[in-house]
C-alpha positions in Angstrom: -81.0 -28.5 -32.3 -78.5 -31.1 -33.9 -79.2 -32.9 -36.6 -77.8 -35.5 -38.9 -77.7 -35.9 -42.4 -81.1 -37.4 -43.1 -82.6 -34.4 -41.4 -80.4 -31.6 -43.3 -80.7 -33.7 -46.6 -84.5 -33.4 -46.3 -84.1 -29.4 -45.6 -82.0 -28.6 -48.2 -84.6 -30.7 -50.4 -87.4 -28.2 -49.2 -86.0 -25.0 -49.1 -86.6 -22.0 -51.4 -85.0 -19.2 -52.8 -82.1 -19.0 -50.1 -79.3 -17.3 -48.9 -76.3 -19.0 -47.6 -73.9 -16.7 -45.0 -70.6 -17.3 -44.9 -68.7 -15.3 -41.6 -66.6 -12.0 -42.2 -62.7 -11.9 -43.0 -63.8 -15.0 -45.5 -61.2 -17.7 -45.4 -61.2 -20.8 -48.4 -63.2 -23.3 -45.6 -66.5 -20.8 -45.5 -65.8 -19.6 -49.3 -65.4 -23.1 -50.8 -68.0 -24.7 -48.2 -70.7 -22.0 -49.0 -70.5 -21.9 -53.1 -69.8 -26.2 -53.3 -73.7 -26.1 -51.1 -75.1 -23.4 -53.6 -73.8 -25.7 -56.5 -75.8 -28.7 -54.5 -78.8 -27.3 -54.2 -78.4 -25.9 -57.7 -78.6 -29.2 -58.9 -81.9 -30.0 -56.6 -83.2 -27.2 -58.8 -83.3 -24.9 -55.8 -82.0 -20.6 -56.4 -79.3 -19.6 -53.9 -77.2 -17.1 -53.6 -73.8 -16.6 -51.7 -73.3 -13.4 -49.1 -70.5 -12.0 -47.0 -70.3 -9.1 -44.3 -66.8 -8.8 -46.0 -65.2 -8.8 -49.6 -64.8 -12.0 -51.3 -60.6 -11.9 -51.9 -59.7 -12.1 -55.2 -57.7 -15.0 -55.2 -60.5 -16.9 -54.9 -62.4 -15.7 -57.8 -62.2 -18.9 -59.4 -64.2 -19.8 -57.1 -66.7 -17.2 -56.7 -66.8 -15.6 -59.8 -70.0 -17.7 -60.6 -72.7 -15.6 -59.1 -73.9 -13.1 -61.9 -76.6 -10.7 -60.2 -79.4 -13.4 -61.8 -79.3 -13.7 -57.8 -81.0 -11.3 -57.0 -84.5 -12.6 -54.8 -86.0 -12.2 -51.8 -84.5 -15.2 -49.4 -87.2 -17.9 -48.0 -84.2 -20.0 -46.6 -81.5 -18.7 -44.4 -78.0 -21.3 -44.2 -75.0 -20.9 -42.8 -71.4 -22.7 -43.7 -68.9 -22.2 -40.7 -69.8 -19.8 -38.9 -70.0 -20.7 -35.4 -71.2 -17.7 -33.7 -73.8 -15.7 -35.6 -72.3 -12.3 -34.4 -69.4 -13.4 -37.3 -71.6 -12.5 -39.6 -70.5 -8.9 -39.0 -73.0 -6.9 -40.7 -75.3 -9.2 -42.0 -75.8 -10.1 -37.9 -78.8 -7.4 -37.5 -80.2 -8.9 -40.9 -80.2 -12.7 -40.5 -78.5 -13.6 -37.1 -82.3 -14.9 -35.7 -83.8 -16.0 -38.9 -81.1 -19.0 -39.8 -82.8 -22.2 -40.5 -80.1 -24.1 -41.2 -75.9 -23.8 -40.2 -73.4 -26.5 -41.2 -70.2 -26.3 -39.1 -67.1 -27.4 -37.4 -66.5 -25.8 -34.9 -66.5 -27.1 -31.4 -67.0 -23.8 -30.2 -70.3 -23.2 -32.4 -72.7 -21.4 -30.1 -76.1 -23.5 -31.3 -77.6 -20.3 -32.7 -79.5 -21.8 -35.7 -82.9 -23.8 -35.9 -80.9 -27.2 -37.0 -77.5 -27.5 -36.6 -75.5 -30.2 -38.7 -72.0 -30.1 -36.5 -69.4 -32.6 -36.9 -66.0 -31.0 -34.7 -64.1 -34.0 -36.2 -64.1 -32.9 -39.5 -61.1 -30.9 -40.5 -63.0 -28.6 -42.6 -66.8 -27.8 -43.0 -66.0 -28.5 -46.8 -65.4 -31.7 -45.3 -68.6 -32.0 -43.5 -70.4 -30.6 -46.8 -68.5 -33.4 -48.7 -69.8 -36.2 -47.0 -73.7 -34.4 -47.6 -73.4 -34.9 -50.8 -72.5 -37.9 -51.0 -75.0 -39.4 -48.1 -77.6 -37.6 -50.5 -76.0 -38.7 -53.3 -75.8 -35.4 -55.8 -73.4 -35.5 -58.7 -71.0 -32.6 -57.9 -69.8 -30.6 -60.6 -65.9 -29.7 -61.3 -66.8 -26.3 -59.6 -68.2 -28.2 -56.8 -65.3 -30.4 -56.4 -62.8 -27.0 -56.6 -64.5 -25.4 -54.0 -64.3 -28.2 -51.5 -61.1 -29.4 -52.2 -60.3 -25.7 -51.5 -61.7 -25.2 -47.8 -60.1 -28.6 -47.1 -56.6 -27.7 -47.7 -56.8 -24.2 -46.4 -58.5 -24.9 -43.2 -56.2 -28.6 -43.0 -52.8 -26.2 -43.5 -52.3 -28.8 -47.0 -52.8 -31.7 -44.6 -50.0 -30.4 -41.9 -52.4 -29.4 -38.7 -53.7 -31.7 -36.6 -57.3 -31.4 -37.2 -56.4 -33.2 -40.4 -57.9 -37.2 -40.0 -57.4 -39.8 -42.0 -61.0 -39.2 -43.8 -59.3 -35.9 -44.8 -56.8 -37.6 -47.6 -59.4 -39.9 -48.6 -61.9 -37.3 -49.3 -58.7 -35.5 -51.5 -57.6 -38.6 -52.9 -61.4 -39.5 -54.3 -61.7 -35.7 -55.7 -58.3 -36.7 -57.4 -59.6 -39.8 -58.9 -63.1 -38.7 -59.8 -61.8 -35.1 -61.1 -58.3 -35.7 -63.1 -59.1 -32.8 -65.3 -58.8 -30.3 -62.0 -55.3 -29.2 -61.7 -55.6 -29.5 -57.7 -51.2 -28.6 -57.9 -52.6 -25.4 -59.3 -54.5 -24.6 -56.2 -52.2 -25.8 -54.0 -49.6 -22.8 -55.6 -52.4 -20.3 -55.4 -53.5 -21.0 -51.8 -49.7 -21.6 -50.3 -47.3 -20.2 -52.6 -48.3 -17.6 -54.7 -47.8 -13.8 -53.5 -47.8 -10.5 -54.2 -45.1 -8.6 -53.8 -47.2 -6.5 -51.0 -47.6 -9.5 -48.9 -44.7 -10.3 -48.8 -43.4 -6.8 -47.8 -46.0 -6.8 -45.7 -44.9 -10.2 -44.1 -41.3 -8.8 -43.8 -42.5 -6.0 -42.0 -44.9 -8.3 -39.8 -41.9 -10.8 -38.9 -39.0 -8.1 -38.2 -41.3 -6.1 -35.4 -42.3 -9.2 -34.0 -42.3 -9.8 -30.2 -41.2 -13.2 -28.3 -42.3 -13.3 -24.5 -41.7 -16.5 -22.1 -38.6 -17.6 -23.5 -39.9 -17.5 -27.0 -43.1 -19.7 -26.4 -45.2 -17.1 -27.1 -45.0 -14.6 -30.7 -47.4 -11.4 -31.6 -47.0 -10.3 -34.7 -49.3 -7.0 -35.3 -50.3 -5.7 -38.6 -51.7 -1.9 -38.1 -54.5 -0.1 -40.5 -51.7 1.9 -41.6 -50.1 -0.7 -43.5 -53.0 -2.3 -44.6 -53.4 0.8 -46.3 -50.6 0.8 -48.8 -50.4 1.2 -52.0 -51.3 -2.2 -53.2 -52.2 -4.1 -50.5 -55.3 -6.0 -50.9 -57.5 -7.5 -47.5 -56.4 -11.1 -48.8 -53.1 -10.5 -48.6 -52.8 -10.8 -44.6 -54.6 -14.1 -44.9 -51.6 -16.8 -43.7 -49.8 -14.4 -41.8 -51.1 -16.1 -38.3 -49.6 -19.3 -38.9 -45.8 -17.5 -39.1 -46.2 -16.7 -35.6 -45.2 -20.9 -34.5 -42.8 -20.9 -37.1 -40.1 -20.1 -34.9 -38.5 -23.2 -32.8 -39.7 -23.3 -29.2 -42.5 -21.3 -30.0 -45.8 -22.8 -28.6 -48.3 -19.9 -29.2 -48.8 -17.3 -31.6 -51.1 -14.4 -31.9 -51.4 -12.4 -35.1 -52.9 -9.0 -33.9 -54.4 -7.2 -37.2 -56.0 -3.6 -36.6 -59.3 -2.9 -38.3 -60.8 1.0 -39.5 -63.2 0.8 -36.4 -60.6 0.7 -34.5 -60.8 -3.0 -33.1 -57.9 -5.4 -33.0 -58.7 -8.7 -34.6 -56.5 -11.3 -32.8 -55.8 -14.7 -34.5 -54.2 -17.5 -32.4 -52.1 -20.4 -33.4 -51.0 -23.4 -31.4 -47.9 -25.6 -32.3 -48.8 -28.2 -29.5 -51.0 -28.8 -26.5 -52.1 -25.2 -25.5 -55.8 -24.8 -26.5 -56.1 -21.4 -27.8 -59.8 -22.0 -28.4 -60.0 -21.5 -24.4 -58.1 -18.6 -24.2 -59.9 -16.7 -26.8 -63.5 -17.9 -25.1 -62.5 -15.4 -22.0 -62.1 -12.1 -24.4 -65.6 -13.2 -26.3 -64.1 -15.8 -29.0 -63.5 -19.1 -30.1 -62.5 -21.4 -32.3 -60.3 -24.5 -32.5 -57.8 -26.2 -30.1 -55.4 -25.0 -32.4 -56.2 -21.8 -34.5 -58.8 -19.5 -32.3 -59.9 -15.8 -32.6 -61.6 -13.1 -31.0 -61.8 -9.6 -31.3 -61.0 -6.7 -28.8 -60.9 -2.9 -28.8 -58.9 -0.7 -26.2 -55.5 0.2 -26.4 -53.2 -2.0 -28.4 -50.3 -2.1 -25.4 -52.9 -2.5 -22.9 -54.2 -5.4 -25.3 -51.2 -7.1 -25.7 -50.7 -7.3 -21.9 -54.4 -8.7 -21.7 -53.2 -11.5 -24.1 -49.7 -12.0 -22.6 -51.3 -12.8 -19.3 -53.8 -14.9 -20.2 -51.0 -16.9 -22.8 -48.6 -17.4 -19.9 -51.9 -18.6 -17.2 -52.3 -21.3 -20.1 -48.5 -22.1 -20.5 -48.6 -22.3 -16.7 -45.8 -19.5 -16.5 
């Protein structure tokens, strides 16, 4: 069931003890949108606690390094920030995937698995979405608050450079600028775009140097194996970003980043520099996403895969 604001705003305002789910391989969109909405209803006076099939990456610890085990309670309320499919919930699924009351989202693709549904595929960001709930309900959001939506916003917005980015984007970044001077939003901008560790980028070298161009160069893969996500050093946050490096080359129109996981699954991340809707591709091996950065996840063998992919890239190109 979709809702709008007057209808989440009154469920947020009655629900108890709860636990918000952000999806696996956590980005800054589902980090910053689920700890800005446990800020909200901390402020309502309402216990809630953020959750994660995956690891929290540590270069977001400024945001998430709030929760101190005084979170520990039974949930009455289960919330989700965007996740569009409940089955990205990874192991939390088999837990909460039926129970969720509430899901605020994003995504086009979002499969309507939640009670109420507050869904706005406009917005660039569900930071954004959660943005505009607080103000419609009119909660005073902390500097914390403020950090962790201005955070999902520019991650999931590329810094303003993709497409999904509107014109409410900037203004909802230039009020945070005004109303929060003492943030050092420059700072966050390094951390999220600019700052690596050496791993990454060795890791992005080795990424970029075996990557393959089919169709004339309109289509990249780059593929990141289990073996070197296993070295020395390298930390699961440090292949966030690689994906968008597979349009980076000119005349490239689709990019895939293919990163192998313990179980032996491929998780496959797709870009798209112009009018190929990657959303649709991914829908036909059990994914989704956005027009223009998709994922789904496959298992198999990984030439077999890539020859899956290849053939349903060039169908879309109309190659």
């Amino acid at each position: 069931m979709i809702i709008d604001f007057e209808q989440t705003a009154e469920f947020l305002r009655n629900c108890r003890d709860a636990v918000i789910i952000t999806h696996q391989s956590p980005d800054g969109d589902c980090i910053g949108a689920g700890f800005a909405l446990r800020d909200i209803l901390g402020t309502l006076g309402i216990r809630s606690k953020v959750i994660c099939g995956d690891t929290f990456p540590e270069r977001y610890s400024f945001i998430t390094d709030v929760q101190d085990g005084s979170e520990d309670f039974k949930p009455k309320s289960v919330i989700s920030v965007d996740v569009a499919d409940k089955k990205l919930m990874g192991g939390y699924e088999s837990v909460y995937g039926e129970k969720v009351g509430l899901c605020i989202d994003h995504h086009v693709s979002n499969t309507g698995y939640a009670r109420k549904t507050l869904l706005n595929p406009d917005a660039s960001a569900a930071c954004e979405v959660i943005y505009e709930l607080a103000v419609y309900m009119g909660v005073k959001m902390s500097r914390h608050c403020a950090e962790c939506l201005y955070t999902g916003i520019i991650t999931d917005s590329g810094c303003f450079r993709y497409s999904c980015t509107g014109w409410r984007t900037h203004e909802i970044a230039g009020e945070m600028m005004k109303n929060y001077p003492d943030i050092d939003f420059a700072l966050i901008n390094r951390k999220m775009f600019e700052e690596k560790s050496i791993e990454r980028v060795r890791l992005e070298c080795g990424a970029v140097s075996g990557m393959e161009s089919f169709f004339d160069g309109k289509l990249n893969i780059l593929t990141v194996t289990k073996e070197e996500l296993h070295k020395d050093g390298v930390k699961p946050d440090d292949v966030e970003g690689l994906a968008p490096m597979s349009i980076q080359t000119e005349g490239s129109e689709v990019g895939i980043l293919i990163k192998e996981r313990d179980n032996g699954s491929y998780k496959c991340s797709f870009r798209s520099a112009y009018s190929v809707n990657v959303a649709e591709i991914c829908a036909k091996f059990g994914g989704g996403g956005h027009e223009k950065a998709a994922g789904c996840t496959m298992r198999g063998n990984l030439d077999k895969i890539k020859t899956r992919l290849v053939g349903a890239v060039g169908e879309a190109l109309g190659l």
